[in-house]
MARRO-201591 format. One record per residue (C-alpha): residue in three letters; x, y, z; residue number from 1. Coordinates in steps of 0.2 Angstrom, whole numbers, plus 5000, padded with zeros to 4 digits. Layout:
! residues N
{'ala'; {X; Y; Z}; NUM}
...
END
This chain:
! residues 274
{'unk'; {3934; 6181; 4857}; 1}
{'unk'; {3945; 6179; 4873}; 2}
{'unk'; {3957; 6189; 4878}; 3}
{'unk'; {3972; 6184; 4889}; 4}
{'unk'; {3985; 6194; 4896}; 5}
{'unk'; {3999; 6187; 4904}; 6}
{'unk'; {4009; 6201; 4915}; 7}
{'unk'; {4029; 6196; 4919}; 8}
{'unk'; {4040; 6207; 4929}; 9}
{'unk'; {4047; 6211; 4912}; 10}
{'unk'; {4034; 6209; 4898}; 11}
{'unk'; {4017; 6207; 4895}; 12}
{'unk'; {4010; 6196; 4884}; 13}
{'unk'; {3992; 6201; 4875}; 14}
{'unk'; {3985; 6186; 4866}; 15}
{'unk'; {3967; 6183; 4858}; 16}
{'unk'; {3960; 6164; 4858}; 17}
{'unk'; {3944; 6159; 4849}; 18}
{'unk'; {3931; 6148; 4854}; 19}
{'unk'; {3941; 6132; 4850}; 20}
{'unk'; {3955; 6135; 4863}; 21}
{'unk'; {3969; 6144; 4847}; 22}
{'unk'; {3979; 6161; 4846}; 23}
{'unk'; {3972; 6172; 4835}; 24}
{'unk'; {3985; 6187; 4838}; 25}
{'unk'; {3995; 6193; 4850}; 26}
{'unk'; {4005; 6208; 4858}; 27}
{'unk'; {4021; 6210; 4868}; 28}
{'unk'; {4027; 6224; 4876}; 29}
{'unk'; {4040; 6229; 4892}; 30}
{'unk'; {4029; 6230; 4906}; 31}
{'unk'; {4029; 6246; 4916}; 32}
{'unk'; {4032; 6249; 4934}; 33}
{'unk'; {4020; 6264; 4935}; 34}
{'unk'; {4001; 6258; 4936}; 35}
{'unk'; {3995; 6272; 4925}; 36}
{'unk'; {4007; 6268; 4912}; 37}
{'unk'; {4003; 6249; 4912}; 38}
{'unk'; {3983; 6253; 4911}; 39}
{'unk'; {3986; 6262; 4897}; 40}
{'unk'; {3997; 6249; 4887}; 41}
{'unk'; {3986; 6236; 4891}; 42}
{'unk'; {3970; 6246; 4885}; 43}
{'unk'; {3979; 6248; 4869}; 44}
{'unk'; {3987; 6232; 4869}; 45}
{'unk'; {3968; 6225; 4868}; 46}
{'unk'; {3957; 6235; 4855}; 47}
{'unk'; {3974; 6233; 4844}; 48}
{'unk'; {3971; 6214; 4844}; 49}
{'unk'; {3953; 6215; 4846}; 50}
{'unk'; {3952; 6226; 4830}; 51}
{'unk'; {3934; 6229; 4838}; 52}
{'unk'; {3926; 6211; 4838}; 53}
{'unk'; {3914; 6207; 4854}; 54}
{'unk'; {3925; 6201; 4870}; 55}
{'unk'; {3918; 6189; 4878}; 56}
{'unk'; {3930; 6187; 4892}; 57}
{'unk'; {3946; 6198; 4898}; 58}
{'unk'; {3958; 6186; 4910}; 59}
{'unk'; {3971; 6194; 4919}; 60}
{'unk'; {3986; 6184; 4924}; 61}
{'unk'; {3998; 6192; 4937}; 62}
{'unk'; {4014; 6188; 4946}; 63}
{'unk'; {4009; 6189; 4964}; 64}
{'unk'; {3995; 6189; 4977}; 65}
{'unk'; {3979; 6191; 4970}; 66}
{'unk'; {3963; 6192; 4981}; 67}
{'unk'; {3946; 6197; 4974}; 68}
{'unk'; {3955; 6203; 4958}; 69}
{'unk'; {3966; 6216; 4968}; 70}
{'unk'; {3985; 6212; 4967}; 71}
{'unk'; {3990; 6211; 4984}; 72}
{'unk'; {4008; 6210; 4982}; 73}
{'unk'; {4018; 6210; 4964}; 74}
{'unk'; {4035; 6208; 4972}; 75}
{'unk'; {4046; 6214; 4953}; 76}
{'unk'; {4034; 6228; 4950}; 77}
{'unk'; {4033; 6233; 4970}; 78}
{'unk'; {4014; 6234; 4965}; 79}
{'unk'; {4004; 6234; 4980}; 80}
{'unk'; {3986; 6235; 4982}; 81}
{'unk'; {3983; 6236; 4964}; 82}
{'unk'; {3964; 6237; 4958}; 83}
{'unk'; {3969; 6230; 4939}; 84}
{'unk'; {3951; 6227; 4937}; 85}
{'unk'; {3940; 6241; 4941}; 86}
{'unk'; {3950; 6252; 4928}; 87}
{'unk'; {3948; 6239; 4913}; 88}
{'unk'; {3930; 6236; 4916}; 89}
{'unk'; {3927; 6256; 4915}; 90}
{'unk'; {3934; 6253; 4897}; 91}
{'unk'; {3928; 6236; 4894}; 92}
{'unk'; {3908; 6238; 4898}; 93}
{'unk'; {3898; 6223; 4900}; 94}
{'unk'; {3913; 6213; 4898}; 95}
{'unk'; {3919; 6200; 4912}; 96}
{'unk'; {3936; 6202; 4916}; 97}
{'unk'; {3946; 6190; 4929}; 98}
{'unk'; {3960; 6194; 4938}; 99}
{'unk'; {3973; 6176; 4942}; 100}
{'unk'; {3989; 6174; 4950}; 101}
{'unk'; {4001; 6169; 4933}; 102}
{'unk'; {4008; 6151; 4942}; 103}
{'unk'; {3991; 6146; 4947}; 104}
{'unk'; {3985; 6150; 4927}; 105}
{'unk'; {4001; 6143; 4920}; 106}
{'unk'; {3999; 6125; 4930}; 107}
{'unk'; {3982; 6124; 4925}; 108}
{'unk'; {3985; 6126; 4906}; 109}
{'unk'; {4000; 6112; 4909}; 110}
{'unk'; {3988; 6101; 4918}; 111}
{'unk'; {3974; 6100; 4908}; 112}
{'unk'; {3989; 6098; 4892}; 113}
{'unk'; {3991; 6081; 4900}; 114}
{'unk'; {3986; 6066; 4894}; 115}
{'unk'; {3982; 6058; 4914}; 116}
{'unk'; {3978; 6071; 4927}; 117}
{'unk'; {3987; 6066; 4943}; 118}
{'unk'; {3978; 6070; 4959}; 119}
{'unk'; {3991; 6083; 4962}; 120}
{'unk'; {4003; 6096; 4951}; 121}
{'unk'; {4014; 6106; 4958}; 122}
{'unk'; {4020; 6118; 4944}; 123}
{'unk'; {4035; 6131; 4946}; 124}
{'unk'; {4040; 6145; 4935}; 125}
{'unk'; {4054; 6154; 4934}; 126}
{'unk'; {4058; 6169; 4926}; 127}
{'unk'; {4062; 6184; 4931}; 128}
{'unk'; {4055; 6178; 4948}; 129}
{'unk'; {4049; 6162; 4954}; 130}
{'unk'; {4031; 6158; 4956}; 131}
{'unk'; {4022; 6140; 4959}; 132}
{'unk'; {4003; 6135; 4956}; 133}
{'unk'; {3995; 6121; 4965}; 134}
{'unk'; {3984; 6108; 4954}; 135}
{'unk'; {3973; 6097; 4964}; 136}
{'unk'; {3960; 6085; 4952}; 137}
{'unk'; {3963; 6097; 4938}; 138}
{'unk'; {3960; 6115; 4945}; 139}
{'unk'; {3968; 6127; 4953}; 140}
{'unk'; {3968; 6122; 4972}; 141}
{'unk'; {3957; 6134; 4982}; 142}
{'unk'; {3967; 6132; 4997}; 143}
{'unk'; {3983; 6134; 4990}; 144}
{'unk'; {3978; 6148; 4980}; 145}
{'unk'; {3988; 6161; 4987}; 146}
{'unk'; {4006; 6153; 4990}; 147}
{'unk'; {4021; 6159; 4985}; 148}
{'unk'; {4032; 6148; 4983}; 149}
{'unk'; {4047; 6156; 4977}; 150}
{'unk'; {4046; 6168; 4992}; 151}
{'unk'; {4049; 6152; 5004}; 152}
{'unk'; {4064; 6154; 5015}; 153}
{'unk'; {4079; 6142; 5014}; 154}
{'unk'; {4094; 6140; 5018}; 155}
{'unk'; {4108; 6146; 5004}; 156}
{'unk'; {4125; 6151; 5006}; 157}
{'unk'; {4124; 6151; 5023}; 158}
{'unk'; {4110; 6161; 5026}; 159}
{'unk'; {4090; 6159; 5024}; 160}
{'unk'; {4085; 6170; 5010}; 161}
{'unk'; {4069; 6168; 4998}; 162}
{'unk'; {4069; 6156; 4986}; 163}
{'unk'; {4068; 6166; 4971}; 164}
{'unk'; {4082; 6179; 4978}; 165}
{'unk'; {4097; 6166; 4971}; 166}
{'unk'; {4088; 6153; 4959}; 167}
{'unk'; {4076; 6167; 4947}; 168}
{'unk'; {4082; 6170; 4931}; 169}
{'unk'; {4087; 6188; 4936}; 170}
{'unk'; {4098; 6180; 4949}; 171}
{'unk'; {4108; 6167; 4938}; 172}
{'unk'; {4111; 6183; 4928}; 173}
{'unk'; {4117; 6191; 4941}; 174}
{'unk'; {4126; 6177; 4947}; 175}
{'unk'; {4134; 6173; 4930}; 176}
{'unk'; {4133; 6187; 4919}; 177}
{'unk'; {4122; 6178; 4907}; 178}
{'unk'; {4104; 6174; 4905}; 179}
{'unk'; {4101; 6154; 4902}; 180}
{'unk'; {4097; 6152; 4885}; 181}
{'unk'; {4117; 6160; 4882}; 182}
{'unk'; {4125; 6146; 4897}; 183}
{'unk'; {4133; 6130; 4890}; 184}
{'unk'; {4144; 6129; 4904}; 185}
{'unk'; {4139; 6110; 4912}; 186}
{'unk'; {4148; 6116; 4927}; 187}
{'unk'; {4138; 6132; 4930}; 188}
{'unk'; {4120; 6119; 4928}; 189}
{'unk'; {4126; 6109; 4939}; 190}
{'unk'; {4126; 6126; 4952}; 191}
{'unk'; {4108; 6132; 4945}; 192}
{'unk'; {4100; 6113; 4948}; 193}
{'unk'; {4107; 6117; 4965}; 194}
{'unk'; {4100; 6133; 4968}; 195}
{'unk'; {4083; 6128; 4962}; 196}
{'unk'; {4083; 6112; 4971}; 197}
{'unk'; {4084; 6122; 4989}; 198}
{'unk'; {4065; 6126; 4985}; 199}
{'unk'; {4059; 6111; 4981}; 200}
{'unk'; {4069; 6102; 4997}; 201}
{'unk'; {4056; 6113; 5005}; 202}
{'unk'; {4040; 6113; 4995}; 203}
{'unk'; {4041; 6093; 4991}; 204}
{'unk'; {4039; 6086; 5010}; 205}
{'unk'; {4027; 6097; 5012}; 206}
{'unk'; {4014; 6096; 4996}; 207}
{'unk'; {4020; 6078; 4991}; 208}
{'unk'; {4014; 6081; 4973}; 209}
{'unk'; {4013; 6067; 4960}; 210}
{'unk'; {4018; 6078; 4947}; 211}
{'unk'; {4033; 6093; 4946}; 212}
{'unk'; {4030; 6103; 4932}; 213}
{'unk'; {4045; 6115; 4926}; 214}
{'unk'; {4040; 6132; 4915}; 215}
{'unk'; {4046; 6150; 4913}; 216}
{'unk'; {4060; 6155; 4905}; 217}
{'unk'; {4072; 6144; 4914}; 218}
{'unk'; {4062; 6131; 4912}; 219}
{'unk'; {4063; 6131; 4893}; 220}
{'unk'; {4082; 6124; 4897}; 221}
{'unk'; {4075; 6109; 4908}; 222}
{'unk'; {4087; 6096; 4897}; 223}
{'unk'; {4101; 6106; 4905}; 224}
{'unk'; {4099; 6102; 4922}; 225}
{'unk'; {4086; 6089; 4923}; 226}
{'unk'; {4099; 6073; 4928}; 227}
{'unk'; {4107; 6086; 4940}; 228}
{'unk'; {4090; 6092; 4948}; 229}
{'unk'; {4083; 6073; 4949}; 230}
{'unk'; {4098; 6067; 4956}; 231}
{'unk'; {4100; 6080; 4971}; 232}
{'unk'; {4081; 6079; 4975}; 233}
{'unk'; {4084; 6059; 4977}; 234}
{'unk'; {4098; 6061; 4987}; 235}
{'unk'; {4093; 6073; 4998}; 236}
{'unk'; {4072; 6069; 5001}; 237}
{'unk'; {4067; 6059; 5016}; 238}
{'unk'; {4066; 6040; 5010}; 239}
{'unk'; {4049; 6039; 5015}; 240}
{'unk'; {4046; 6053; 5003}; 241}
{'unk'; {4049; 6046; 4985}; 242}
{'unk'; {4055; 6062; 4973}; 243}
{'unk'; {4041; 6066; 4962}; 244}
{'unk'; {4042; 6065; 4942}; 245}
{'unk'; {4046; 6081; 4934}; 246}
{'unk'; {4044; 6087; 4917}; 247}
{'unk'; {4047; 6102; 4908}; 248}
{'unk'; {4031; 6112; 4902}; 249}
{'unk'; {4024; 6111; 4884}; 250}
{'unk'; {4022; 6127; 4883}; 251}
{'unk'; {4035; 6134; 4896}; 252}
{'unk'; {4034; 6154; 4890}; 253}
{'unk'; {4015; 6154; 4884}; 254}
{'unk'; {4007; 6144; 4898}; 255}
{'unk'; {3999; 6156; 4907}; 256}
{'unk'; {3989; 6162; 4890}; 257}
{'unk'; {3985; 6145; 4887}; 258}
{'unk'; {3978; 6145; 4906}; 259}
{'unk'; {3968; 6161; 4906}; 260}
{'unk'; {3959; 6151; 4892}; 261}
{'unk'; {3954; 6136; 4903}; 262}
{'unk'; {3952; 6147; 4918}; 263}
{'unk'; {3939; 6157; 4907}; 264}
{'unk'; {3931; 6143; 4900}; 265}
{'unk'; {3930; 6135; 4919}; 266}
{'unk'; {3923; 6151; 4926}; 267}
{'unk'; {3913; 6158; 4915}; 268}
{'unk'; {3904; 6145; 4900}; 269}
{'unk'; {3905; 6129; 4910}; 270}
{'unk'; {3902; 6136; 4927}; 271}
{'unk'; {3895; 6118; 4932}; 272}
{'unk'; {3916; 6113; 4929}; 273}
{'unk'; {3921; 6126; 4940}; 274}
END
């Protein structure tokens, strides 16, 4: 049994995979700011759904910097310097456990979905916050590992701000008093594919991916902006910089399960893939 754990600014997600790549269970509950008090739902969160089988693998997915399994940075949770791993593997002996960044997992999950790998993914979530993960030949690239994409700083509104600050999810709330799945307004998507193309205008000349892959929350309303996304992007891009394709994801709120799975499989029972 694997077990996956996908960590949002808001909720965590706890699933359990088997060997052939499928959900057994799963688990939700509102993530908590204090370290302590998220240790300690996660710890629940995985014998519940464990009901005390063997775990092979624990993978960690979270939203921010990760190096050597210690979060860096988790910019929603103001987590800093966060040791996620030592903890668990004081109560998971002799169990491996992994520690991601959440958009790296999540475009590796949306990658290996497709039929054709292209050369080069660039896959962009947003949710509460905005988060990218760069897919070069099918795995996570190593060094693009740690971007943050939706921390770039662009010009909006007349001023340069972070990406993430006026396009997330939490800042088209803000914005326009509702979350997306509640706007029907072809108006106001006409002002969110705005927003989110400042980042791209950015990222694109720069990464030149063959492939754009859309997930998170926001992204699960892709049909609502797409045309308006698309047609900015082509207007705005260099000539000599053709606008990528992009797709929403398959799975655009369980991705990053899905890619703790293949990150698992990768690492740990096919390290020649790795």
């Amino acid at each position: 049994m694997l077990i996956a754990v996908d960590t949002g600014g808001t909720k965590t997600l706890v699933a359990s995979f088997s060997q052939d790549g499928s959900v057994q269970s799963s688990v939700k509950f509102p993530t908590p700011q204090d370290q302590a008090a998220y240790l300690s739902q996660l710890t629940k969160a995985i014998h519940e759904i464990a009901e005390q089988q063997m775990i092979d693998a624990i993978v960690v997915a979270l939203p921010g910097i990760v190096k050597n399994g210690i979060a860096v940075w988790c910019n929603h949770l103001l987590w800093k310097d966060f040791d996620v791993r030592t903890p668990l593997a004081a109560g998971f002996p002799d169990t491996p456990i992994l520690v991601e960044n959440d958009a790296n997992l999540g475009g590796l999950a949306e990658t290996r979905r497709l039929t054709n790998i292209p050369r080069s993914v660039l896959y962009v979530t947003i949710s509460t916050g905005i988060g990218t993960g760069v897919i070069t030949n099918g795995q996570i690239d190593p060094g693009l590992r740690l971007s943050e994409g939706g921390r770039s700083l662009v010009e909006f509104d007349g001023q340069v701000r972070e990406w993430e600050s006026f396009a997330a999810g939490s800042a088209i709330y803000s914005t326009f008093g509702a979350y997306a799945r509640d706007i029907t307004d072809p108006t106001i998507w006409q002002q969110i594919a705005d927003r989110i193309s400042r980042g791209f205008l950015a990222i694109i000349p720069f990464l030149q991916p063959d492939l754009v892959i859309i997930g998170g929350s926001v992204g699960s309303y892709f049909d609502k902006y797409k045309q308006h996304l698309e047609d900015i992007l082509i207007e705005a891009l260099p000539p000599h910089i053709p606008c990528p394709t992009i797709i929403a994801a398959v799975h655009p709120e369980e991705a990053v399960i899905y890619g703790c799975y293949y990150y698992a499989v990768d690492t740990l029972l096919a390290p020649d893939a790795a």
